[in-house]
C-alpha positions in Angstrom: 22.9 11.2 -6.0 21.7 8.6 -8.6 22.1 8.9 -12.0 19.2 6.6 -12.6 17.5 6.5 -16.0 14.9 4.3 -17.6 17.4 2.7 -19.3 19.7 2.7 -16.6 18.3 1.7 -13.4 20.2 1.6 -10.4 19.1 0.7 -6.9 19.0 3.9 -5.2 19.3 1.9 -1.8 22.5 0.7 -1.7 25.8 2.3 -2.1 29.0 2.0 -4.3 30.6 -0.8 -1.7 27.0 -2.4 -1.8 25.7 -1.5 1.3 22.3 -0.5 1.9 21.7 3.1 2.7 18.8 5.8 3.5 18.6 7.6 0.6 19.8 11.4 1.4 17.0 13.7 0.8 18.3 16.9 2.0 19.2 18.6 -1.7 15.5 17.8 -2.4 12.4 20.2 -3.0 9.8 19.3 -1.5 6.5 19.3 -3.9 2.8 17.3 -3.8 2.9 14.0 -4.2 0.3 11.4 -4.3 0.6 7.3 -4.6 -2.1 5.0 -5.1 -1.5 0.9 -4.8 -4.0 -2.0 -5.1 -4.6 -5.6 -4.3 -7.0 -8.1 -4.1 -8.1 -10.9 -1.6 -9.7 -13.9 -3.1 -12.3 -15.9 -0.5 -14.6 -18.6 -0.4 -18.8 -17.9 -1.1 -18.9 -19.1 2.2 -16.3 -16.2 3.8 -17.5 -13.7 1.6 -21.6 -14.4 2.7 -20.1 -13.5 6.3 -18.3 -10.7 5.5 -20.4 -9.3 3.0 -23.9 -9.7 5.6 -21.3 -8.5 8.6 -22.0 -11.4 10.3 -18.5 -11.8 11.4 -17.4 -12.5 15.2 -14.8 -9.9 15.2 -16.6 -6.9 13.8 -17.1 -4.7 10.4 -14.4 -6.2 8.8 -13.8 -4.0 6.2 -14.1 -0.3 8.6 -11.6 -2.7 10.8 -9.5 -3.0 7.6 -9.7 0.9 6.9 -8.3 1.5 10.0 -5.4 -0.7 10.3 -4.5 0.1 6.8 -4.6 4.0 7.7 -2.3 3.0 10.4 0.3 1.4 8.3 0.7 4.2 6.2 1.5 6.3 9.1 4.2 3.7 10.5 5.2 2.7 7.9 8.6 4.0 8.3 9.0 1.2 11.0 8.3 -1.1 9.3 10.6 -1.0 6.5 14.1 -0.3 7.4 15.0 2.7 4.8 11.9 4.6 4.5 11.8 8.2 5.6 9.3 9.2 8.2 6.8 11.2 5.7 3.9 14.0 6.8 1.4 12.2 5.6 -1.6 14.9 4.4 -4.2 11.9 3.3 -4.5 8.8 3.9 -7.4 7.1 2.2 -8.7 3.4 1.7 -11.4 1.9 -0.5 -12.9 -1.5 -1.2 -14.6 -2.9 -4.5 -16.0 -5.8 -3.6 -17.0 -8.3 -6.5 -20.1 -10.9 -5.4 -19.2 -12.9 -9.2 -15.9 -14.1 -8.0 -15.7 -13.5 -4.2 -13.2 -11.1 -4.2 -12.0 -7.3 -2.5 -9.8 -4.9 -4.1 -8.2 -2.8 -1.7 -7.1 1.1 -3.2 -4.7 3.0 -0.6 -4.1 6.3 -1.7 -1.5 8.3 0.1 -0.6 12.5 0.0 2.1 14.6 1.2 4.0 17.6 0.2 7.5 16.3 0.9 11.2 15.5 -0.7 10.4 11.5 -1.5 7.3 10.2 -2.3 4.7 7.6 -0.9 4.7 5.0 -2.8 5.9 2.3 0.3 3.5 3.8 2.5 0.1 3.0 0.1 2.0 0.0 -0.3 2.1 -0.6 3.1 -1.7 0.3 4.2 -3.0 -1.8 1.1 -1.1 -4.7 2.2 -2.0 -4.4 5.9 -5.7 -3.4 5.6 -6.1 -7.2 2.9 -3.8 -9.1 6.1 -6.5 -7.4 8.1 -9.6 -8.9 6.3 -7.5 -12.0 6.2 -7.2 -11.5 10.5 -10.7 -11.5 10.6 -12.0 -13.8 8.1 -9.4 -16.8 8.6 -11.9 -18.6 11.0 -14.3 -19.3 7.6 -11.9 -20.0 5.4 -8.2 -20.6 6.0 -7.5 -20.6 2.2 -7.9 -17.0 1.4 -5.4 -15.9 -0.8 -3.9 -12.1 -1.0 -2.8 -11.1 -4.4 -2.0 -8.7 -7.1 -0.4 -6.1 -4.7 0.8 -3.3 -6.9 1.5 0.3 -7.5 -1.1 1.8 -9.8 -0.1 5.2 -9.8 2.5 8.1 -8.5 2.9 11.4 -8.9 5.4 13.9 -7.7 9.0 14.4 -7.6 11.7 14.2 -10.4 10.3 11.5 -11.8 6.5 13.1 -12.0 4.0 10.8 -13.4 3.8 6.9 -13.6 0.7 4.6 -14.4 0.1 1.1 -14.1 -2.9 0.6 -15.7 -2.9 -3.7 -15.9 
């Protein structure tokens, strides 16, 4: 078990010989946990006219978007190499879109009532459901630009609360 500390952090993925490792779980409780990331896509007018009027060839891109990102989260253990498979209890994604400056925020939140907590898998559906809008938008404007992906929030576990209000 770590003996991890804000001012001692370790990298509770790898091992004493430097090896990377699942973490081990088992000793845990589980207990409620919720995490919430964000990101942004930036577009051109012209790309955000079409998606914004739905005028797209492929669809609602943003429902398309929700989707896929709801997905992620729920595969998201095969996807990245050391996550545990999770019960996932919500999986929830929103959009603010901004008609000033073109742009989306993606929020992912993710639930469970598990040992480890979610942050990877809102991670995960945030970043899939901006490739998404990317997928579908790329025909009008190859130059869309994905950004700011972040964790704005956990709760849960040892560690309990964390906020990234920035």
């Amino acid at each position: 078990m770590s003996n991890a500390t804000m001012d001692n952090p370790v990298l509770t993925h790898i091992d004493e010989s430097g090896q990377a490792r699942m973490v081990d779980v088992s000793n845990k409780t589980a207990t409620a946990r919720t995490a919430v990331a964000e990101g942004r896509i930036r577009m051109s007018s012209e790309a955000y006219a079409l998606l914004s009027a739905q005028q797209n060839a492929k669809g609602d891109v943003l429902n398309t978007a929700r989707i896929a990102g709801v997905l992620a989260a729920k595969r998201c253990a095969d996807l990245i190499p050391l996550c545990h498979s999770l019960p996932l209890s919500f999986v929830g994604i929103e959009f603010f879109t901004n008609d000033t400056d073109y742009t989306i925020t993606v929020r992912a939140t993710c639930r469970t009532d598990y040992k480890t907590g979610v942050e990877m898998e809102a991670m995960t559906a945030c970043s899939i459901a901006a490739l998404t809008i990317y997928d579908m938008c790329k025909a009008a404007d190859k130059g869309i630009v994905l950004e700011q992906i972040k964790l704005r929030y956990k709760s849960g576990g040892k560690s309990g609360e964390w906020r990234n209000d920035d």
